[in-house]
N, C-alpha and C positions, 0 to 999 in steps of 0.2 A: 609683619603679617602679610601675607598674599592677597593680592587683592580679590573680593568676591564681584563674583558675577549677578548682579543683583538683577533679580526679575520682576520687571513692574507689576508691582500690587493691583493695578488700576485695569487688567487687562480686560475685565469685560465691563458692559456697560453698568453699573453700580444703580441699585434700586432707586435709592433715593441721594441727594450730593448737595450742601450746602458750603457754603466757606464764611469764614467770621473773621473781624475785626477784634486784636489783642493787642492795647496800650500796653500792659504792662506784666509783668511776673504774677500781679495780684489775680489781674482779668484771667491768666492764662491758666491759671491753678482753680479760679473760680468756676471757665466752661468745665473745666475736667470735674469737678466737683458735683454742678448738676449732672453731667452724664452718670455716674458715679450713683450717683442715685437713685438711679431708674435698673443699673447694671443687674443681672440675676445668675446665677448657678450656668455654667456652657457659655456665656456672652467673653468674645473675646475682640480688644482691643488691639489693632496693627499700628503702630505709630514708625514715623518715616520723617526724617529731618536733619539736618548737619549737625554735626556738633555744635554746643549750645544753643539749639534754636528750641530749646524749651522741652524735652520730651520728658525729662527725670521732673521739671515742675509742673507737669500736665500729671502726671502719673501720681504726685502729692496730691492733687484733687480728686482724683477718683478714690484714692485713697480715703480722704476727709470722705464722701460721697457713701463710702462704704461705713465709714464707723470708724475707721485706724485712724489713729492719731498719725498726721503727715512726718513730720519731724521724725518717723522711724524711716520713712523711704529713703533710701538711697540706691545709686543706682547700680546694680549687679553684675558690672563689667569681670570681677576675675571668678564671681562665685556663677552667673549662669541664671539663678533664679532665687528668689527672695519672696518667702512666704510671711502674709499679712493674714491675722483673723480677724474682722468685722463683721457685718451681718450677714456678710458673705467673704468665704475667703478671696484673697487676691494673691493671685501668684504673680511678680514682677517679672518679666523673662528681656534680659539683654543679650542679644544677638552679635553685638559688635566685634567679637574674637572670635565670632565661626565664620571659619573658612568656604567652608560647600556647607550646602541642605542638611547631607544626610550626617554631620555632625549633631545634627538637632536631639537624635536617636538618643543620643547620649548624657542626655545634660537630664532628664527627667521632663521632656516635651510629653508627653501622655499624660501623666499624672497633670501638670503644670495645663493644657488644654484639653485636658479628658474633659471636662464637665463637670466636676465638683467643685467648681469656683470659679470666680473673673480672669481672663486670665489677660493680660496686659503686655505683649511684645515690643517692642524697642528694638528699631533695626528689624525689622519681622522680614525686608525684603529678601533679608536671609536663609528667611527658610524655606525660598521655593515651595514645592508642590506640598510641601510639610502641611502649611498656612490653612486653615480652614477657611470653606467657600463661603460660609456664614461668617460673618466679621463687619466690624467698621472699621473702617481704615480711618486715619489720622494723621495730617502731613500738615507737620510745623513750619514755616517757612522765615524765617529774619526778615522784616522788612523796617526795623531801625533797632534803634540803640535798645531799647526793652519792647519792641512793638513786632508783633504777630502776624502771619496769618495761619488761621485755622482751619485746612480745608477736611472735610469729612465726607465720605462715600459709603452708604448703608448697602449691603449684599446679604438678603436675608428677612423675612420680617420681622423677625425681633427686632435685627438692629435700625431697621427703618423705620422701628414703633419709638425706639430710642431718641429718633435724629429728629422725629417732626413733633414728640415732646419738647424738645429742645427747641424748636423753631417756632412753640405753640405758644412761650412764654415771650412776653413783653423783651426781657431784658437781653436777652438773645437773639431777639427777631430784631432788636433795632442796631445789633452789632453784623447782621448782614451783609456781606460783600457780593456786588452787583454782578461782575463778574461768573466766569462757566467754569470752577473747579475743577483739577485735573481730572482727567476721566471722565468725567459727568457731560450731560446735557443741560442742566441747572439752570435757573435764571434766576435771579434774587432769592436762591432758598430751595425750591423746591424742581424736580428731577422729573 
């Protein structure tokens, strides 16, 4: 595969930017799960991360969050995109075998980010100018054997209605990483 030219997601300054603390496979499936629940019809997910650093198990949560039973996800590396029905559809969209942006044309990006469902990108820095300016971003990062972090950038108010949801609940707010999440101006949470 050629390599892409990937274009930082983070390029402007992001509404709202918090980053979280993730022990394990359980925790990381569990943020995606609250988000997941708050998720509605146009709200589209950008996730960004190495290989294995968790993106196909973040994406089982929102899944669960939506209503799908997790255990159908997988992740859509030769097919492109993977439709879920829950109380909201979720379109899974893996990016990691397009080469340029405007491969995206092809694969059923419109349908998959028109707005008739969640829509969930994996590898999204792929899609260039494709990407919707409304979005959260989501960048997994390895920092041990099963341990996380999870940084999140809301561009949009919905998704920044999303993210301080999240940060509004006890069990989230005390997995806060102190630190300024890439792109952001953050300080414990809040942007």
């Amino acid at each position: 595969m050629a390599d892409v030219a990937a274009t930082p997601l983070a390029s402007a300054k992001p509404d709202l930017a918090a980053a979280f603390a993730s022990e394990s496979e359980a925790e990381t499936r569990a943020l995606g799960g609250a988000l997941g629940e708050r998720l509605e019809a146009g709200d589209v997910v950008a996730l960004r991360g190495e290989l294995g650093a968790g993106k196909t198990v973040f994406v089982k949560g929102v899944a669960a969050g939506l209503g799908i039973d997790p255990e159908t996800v997988t992740s859509p590396t030769f097919t492109f995109v993977h439709f879920h029905q829950g109380r909201r559809p979720l379109f899974h969209v893996d990016l990691y075998r397009i080469e340029r942006p405007e491969a995206v044309e092809g694969i059923g990006w419109d349908e998959a980010v028109g707005g008739g469902g969640v829509a969930v990108v994996e590898w999204a820095d792929r899609a260039g100018a494709w990407l919707t300016a409304e979005r959260l971003e989501v960048q997994l990062a390895v920092t041990g054997e099963t341990a996380r972090r999870i940084e999140m950038a809301a561009f949009g108010d919905r998704h920044q209605a999303h993210l301080r949801a999240l940060l509004a609940e006890p069990v989230w707010a005390s997995r806060l990483l102190p630190k300024t999440p890439v792109g952001g101006t953050a300080h414990k949470g809040e942007g």
